[in-house]
N, CA, C and O atoms as a DFTB+ gen file, in Angstrom:
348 C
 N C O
     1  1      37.301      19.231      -6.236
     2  2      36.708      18.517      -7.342
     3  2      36.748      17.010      -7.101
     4  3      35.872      16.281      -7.565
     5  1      37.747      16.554      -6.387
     6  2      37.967      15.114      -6.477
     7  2      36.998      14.920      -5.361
     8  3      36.185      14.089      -5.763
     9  1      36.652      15.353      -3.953
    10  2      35.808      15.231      -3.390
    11  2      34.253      14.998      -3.653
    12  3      33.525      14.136      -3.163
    13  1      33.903      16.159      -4.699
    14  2      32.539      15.986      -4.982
    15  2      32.494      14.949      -6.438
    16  3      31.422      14.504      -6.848
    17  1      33.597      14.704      -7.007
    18  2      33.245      13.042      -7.782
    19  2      33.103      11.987      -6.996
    20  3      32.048      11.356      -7.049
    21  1      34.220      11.564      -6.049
    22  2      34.110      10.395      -5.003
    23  2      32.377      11.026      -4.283
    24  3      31.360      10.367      -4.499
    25  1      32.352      11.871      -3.755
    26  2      30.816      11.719      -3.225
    27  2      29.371      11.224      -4.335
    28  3      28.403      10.523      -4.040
    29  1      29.637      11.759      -5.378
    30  2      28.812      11.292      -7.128
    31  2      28.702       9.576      -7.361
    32  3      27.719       8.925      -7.715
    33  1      29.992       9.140      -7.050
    34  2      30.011       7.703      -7.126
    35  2      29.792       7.185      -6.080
    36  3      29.077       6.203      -6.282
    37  1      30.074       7.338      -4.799
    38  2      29.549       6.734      -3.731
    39  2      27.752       6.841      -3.873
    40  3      27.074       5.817      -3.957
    41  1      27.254       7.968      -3.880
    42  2      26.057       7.790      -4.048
    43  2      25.468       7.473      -4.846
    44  3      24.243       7.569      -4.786
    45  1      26.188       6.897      -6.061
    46  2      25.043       6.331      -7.042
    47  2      25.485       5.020      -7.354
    48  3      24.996       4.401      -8.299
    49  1      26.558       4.458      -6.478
    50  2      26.696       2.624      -6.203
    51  2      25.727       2.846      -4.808
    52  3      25.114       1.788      -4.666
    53  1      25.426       3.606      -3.949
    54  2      24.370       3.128      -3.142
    55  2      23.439       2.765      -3.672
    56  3      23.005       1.649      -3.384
    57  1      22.734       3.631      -4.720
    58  2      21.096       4.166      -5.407
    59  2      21.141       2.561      -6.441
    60  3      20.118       1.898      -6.617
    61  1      21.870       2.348      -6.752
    62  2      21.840       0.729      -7.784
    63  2      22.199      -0.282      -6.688
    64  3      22.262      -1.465      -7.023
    65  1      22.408       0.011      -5.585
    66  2      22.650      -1.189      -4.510
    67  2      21.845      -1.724      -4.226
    68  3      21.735      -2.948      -4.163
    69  1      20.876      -0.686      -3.920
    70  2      19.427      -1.356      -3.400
    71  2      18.626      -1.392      -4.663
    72  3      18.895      -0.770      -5.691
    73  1      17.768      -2.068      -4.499
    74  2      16.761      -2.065      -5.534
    75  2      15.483      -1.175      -4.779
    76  3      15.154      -1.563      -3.658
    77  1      14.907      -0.231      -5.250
    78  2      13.498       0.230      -5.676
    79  2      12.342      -0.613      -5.213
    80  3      12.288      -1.737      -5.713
    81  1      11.433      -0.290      -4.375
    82  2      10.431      -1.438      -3.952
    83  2       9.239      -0.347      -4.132
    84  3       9.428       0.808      -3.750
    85  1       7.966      -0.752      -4.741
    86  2       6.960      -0.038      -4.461
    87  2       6.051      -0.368      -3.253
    88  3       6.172      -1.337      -2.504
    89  1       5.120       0.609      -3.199
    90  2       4.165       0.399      -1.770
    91  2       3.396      -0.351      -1.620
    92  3       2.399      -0.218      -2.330
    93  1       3.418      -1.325      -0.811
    94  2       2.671      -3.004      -0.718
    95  2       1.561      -2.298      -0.638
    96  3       0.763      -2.563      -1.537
    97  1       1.201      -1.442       0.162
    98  2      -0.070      -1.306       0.930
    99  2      -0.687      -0.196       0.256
   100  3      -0.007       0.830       0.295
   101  1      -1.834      -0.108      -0.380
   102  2      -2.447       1.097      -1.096
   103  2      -3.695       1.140      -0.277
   104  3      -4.541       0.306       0.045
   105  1      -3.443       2.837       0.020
   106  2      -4.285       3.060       1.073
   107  2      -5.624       3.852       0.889
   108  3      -6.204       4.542       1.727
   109  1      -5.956       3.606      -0.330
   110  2      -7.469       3.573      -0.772
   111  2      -7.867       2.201      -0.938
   112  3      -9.093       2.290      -0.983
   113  1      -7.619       1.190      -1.036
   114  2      -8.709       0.227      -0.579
   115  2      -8.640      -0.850       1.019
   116  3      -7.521      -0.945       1.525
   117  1      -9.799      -1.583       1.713
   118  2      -9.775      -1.308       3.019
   119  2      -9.139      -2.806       3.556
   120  3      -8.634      -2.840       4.678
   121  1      -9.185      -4.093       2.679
   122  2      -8.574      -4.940       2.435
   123  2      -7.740      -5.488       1.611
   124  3      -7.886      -5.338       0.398
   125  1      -6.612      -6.295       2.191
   126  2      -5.673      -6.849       1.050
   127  2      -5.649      -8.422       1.329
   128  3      -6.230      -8.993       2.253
   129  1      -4.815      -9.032       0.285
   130  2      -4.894     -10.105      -0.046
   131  2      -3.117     -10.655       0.182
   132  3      -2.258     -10.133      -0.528
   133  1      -2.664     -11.893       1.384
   134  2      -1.466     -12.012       0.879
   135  2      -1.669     -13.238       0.422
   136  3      -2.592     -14.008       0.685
   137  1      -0.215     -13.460      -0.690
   138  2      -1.019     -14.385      -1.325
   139  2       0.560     -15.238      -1.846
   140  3       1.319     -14.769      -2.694
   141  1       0.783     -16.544      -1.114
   142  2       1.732     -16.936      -1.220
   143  2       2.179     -17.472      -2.748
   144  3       1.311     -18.143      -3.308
   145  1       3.305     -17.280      -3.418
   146  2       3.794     -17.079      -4.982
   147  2       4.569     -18.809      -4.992
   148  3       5.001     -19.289      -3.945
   149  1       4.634     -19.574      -6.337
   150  2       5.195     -20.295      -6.658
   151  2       6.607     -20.729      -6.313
   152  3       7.028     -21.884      -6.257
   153  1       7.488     -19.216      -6.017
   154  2       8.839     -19.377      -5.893
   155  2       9.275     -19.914      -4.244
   156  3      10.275     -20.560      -3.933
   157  1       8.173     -19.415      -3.342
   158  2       7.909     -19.620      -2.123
   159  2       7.975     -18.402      -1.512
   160  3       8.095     -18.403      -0.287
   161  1       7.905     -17.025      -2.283
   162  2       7.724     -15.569      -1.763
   163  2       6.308     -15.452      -1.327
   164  3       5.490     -16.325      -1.036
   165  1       6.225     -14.170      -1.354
   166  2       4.827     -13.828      -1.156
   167  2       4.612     -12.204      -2.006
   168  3       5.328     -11.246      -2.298
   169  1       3.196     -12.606      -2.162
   170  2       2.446     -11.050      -2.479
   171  2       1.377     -10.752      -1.791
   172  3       0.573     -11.468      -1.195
   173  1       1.465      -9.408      -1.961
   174  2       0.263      -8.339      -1.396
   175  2      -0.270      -7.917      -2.275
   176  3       0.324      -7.611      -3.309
   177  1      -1.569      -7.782      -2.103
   178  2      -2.493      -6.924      -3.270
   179  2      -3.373      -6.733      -2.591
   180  3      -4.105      -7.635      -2.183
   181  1      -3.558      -5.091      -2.210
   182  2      -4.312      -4.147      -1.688
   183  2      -5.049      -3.479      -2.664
   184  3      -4.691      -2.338      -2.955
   185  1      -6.319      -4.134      -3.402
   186  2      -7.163      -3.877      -4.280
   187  2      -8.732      -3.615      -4.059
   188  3      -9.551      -2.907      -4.646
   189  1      -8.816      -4.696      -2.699
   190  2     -10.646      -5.313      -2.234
   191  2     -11.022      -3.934      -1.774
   192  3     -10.272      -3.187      -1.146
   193  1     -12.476      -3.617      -2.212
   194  2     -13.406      -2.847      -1.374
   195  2     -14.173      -3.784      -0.128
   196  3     -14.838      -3.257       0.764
   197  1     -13.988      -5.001      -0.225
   198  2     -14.491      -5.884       0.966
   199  2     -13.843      -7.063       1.261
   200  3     -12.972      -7.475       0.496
   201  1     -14.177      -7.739       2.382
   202  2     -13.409      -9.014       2.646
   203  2     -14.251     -10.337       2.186
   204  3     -13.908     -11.504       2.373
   205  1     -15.386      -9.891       1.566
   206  2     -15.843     -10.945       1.082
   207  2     -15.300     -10.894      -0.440
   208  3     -14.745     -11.899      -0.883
   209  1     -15.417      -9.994      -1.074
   210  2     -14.659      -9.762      -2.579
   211  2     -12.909     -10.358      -2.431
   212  3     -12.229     -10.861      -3.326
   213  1     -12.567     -10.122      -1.175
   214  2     -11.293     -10.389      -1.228
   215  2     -10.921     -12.575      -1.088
   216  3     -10.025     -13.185      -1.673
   217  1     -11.752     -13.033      -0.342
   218  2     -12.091     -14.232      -0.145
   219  2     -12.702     -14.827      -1.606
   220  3     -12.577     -15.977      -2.024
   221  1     -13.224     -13.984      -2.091
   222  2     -13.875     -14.947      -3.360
   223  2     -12.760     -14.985      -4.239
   224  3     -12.517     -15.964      -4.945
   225  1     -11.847     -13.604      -4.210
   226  2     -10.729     -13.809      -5.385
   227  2      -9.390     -14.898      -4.607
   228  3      -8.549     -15.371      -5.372
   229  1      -9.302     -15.228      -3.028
   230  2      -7.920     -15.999      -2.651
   231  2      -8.718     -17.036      -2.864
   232  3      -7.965     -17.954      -3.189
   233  1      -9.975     -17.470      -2.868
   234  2     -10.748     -18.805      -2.920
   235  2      -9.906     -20.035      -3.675
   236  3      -9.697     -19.651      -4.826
   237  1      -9.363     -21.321      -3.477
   238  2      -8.663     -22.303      -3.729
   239  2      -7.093     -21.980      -4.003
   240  3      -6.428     -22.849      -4.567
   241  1      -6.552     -20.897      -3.664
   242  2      -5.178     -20.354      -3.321
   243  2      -4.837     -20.341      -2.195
   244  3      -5.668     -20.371      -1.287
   245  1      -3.176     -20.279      -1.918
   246  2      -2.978     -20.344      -0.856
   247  2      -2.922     -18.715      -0.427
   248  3      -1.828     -18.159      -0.323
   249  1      -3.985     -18.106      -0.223
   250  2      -3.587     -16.584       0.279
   251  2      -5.018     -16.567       1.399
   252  3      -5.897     -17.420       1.521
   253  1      -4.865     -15.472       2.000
   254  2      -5.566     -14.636       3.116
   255  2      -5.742     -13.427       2.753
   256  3      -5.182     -12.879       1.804
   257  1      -6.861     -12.753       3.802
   258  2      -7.329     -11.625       3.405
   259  2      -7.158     -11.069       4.747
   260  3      -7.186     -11.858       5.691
   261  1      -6.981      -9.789       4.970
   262  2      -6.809      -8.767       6.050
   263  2      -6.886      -7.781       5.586
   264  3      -6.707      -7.418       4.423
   265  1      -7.416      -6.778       7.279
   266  2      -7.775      -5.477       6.896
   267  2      -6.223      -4.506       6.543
   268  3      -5.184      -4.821       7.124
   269  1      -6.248      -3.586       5.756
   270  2      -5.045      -3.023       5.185
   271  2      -4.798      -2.168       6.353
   272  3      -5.782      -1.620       6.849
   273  1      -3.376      -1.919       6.992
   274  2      -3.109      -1.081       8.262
   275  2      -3.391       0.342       8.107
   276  3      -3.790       1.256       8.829
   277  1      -2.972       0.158       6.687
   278  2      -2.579       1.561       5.983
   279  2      -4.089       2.739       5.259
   280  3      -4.082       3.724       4.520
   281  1      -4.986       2.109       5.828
   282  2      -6.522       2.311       4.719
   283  2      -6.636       3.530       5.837
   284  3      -6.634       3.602       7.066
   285  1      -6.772       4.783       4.311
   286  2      -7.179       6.302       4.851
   287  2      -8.807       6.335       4.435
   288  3      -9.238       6.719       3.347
   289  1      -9.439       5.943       5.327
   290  2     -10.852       6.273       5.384
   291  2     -11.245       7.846       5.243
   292  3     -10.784       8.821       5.836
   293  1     -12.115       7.764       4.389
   294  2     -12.572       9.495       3.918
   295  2     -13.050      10.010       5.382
   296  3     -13.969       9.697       6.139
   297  1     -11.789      11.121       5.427
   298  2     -12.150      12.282       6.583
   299  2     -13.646      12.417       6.676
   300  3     -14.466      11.907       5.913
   301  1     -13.874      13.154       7.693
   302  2     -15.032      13.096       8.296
   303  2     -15.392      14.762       8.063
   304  3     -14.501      15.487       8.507
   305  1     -16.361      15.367       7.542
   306  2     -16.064      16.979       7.023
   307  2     -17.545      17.231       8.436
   308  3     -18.637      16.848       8.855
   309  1     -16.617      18.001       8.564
   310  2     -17.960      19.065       9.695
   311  2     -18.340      19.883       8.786
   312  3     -17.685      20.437       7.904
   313  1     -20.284      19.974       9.243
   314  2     -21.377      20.386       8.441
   315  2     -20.480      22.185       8.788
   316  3     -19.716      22.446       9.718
   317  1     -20.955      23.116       7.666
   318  2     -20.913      24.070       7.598
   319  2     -21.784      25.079       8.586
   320  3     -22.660      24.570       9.284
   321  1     -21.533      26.580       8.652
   322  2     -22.464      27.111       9.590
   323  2     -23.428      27.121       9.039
   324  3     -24.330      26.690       9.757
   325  1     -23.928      27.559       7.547
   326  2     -24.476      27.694       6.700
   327  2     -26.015      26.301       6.240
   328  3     -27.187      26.474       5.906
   329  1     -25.011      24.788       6.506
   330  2     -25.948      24.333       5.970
   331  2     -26.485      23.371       7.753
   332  3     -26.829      22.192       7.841
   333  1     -26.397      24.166       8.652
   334  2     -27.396      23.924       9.989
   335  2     -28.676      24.269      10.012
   336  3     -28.691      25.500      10.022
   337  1     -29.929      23.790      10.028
   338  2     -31.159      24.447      10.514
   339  2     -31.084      24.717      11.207
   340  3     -30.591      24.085      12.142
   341  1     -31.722      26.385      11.285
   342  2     -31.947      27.724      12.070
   343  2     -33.100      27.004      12.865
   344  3     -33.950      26.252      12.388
   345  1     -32.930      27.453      14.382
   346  2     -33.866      27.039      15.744
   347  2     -34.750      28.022      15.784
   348  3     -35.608      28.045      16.667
């Protein structure tokens, strides 16, 4: 019993040790934006369907636009047997 409490508390001063980060990179859209913050951090915002949409929104900020590493481009589906024209 005393084992599996000391293991209960060890693992849940790890789980509040770290903090929780969500995923910079969202990999439905194909550009992001970093975009340097007031405090002197930075952000990401992986929102743009283009790099010109993404340039018009960093326009007189200090941020950049790049392609997202992470962008899952819609698979590529092979035509069926069905919908081939017959020779």
């Amino acid at each position: 019993m005393r084992m599996t409490l000391a293991v209960m508390i060890g693992a849940g001063a790890a789980l509040l040790a770290a903090p929780a980060q969500a995923q910079t990179y969202d990999p439905r859209y194909p550009v992001c934006m970093d975009l340097v913050v007031m405090d002197g951090g930075q952000y990401i915002d992986c929102s743009f369907t283009s790099k010109a949409q993404c340039d018009a929104a960093a326009s007189g900020r200090p941020a950049k636009c790049f392609a997202n590493p992470y962008f899952a481009a819609a698979p590529n589906v092979a035509p069926s047997a069905t919908s081939r024209p017959r020779q």
